[in-house]
C-alpha positions in Angstrom: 16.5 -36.1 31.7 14.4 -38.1 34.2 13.7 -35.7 36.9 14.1 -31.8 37.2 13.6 -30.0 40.3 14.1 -25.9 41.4 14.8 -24.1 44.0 13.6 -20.0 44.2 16.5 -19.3 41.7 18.3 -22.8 40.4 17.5 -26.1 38.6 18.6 -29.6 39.3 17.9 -32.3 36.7 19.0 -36.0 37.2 20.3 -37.1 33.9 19.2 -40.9 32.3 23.1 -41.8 33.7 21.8 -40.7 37.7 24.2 -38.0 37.1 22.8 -34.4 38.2 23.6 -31.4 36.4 22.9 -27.5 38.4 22.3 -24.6 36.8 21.2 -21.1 38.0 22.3 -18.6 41.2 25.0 -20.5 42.9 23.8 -19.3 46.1 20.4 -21.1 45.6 21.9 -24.3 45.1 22.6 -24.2 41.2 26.7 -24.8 42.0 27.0 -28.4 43.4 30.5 -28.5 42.5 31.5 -29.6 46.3 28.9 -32.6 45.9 29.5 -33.2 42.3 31.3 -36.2 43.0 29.4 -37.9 45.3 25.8 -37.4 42.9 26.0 -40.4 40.9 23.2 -43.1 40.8 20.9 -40.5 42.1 17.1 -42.2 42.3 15.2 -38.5 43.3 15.6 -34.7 44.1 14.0 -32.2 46.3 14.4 -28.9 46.7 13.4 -26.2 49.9 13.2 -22.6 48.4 17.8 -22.2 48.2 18.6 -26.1 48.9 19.0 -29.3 47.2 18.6 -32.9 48.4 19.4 -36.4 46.9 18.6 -40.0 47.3 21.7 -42.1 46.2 21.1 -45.8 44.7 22.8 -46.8 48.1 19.8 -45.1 50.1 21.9 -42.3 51.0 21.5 -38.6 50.6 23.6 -35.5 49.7 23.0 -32.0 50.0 23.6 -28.8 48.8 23.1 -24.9 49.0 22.4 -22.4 51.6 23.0 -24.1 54.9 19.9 -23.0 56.4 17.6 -23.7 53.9 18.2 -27.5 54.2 21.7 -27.3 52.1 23.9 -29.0 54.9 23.1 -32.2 56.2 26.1 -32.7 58.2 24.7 -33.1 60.9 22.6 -36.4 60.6 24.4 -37.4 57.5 25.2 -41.1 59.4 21.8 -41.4 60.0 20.6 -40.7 56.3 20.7 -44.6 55.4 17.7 -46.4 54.1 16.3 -43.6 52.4 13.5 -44.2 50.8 11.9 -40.7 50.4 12.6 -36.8 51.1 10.2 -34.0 51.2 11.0 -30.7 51.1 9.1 -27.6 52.9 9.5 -24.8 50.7 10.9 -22.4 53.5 13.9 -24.0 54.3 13.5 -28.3 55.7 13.9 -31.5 54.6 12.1 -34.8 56.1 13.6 -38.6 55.1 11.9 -41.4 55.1 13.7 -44.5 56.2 13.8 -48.2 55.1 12.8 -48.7 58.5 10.2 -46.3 58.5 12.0 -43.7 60.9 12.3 -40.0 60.2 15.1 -37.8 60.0 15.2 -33.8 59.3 17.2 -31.4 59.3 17.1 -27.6 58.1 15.2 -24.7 59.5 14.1 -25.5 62.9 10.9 -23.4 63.0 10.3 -25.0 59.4 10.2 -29.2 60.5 14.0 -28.8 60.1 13.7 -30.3 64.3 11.3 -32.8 64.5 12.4 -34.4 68.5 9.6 -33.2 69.5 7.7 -35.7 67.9 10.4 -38.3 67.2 8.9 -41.0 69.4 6.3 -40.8 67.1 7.6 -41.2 63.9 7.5 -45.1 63.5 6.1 -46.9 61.3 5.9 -44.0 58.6 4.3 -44.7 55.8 4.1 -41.4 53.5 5.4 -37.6 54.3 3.6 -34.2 52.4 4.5 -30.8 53.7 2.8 -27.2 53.4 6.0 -24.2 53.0 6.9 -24.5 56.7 5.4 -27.9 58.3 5.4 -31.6 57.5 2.9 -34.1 57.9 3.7 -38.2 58.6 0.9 -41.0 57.8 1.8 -43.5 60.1 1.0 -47.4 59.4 -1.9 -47.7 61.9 -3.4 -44.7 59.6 -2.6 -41.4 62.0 -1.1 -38.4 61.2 2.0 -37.0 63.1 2.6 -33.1 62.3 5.5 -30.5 63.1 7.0 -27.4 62.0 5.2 -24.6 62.0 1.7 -24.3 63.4 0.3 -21.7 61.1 1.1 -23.7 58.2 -0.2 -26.7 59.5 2.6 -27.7 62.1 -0.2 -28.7 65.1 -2.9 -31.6 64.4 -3.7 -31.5 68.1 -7.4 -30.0 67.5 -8.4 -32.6 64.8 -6.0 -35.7 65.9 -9.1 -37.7 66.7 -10.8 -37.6 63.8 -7.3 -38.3 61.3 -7.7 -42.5 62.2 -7.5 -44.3 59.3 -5.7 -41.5 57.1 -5.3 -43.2 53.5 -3.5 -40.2 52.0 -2.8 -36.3 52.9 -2.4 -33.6 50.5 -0.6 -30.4 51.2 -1.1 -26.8 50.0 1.7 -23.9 50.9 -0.4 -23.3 53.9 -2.6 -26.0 55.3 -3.0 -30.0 54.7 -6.1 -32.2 53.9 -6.4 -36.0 54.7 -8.2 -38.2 52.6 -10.2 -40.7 55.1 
């Protein structure tokens, strides 16, 4: 096994092949039968609290369990190309890296699952972290972008002067913390 991650009530491990085998409450992602097929050469696995995602040796990414926790990426599956990274928010979002350094999400709205607000802003991204219900982006010139929910850390706005230079950002379920 190289990797094992869980969801509130299911396991994915990638095996040393980059095959994934599930295990737990269907519903939370541990039946991945209708993906099965397409998890080979997997590279990484997150998990939100019922939903599974998965970077593919080709730099794509499959996804599966409850729809709204992050489970279907349907809907910006041709745009989930590159990948280089995916973080989960706990509550029910995922957030890609690209090879190119864009973002893509998708899952809970209110979670980071919709991140157009900021999406003109996402360039250049260097690193993602995320609290249960917001994501944070260092961005190559060394600011931080934020979204998702505000209590959990969604709105930078007060403190966006003083994150220049960001080297790294670390994430509790409820707030985040940039190392300068």
């Amino acid at each position: 096994v190289q990797q094992i991650q869980a969801s509130d009530g299911a396991f994915a491990a990638i095996l040393v092949d980059g095959s994934v085998v599930t295990w737990g409450d269907e519903i939370f992602g541990g039946d991945s039968s209708a993906v099965g097929d397409q998890l080979r050469g997997v590279q990484q696995i997150q998990a939100t609290t019922a939903a599974f995602a998965a970077i593919l040796a080709d730099g794509s990414a499959i996804t599966w369990g409850v729809a709204d926790y992050g489970g279907d990426s349907s809907a910006v599956q041709d745009q989930l190309r590159g990948v280089q990274q995916i973080q989960a928010a706990k509550d029910g979002a995922f957030a890609a890296i690209l090879a190119d350094g864009f973002v893509v999400t998708w899952g809970d709205e209110d979670y980071g699952g919709d991140s157009s607000a900021v999406q003109d802003q996402l360039r250049g991204v260097q690193q993602i972290q995320a609290t249960q219900q917001a994501f944070a982006a260092i961005l190559q010139d060394g600011s931080v972008v934020t979204w998702g929910s505000t209590d959990y850390g969604g709105d930078c706005s007060a403190v966006r002067d003083q994150l220049r230079g960001v080297q790294q950002i670390q994430a509790t379920d409820l707030a985040f913390a940039a190392i300068l």
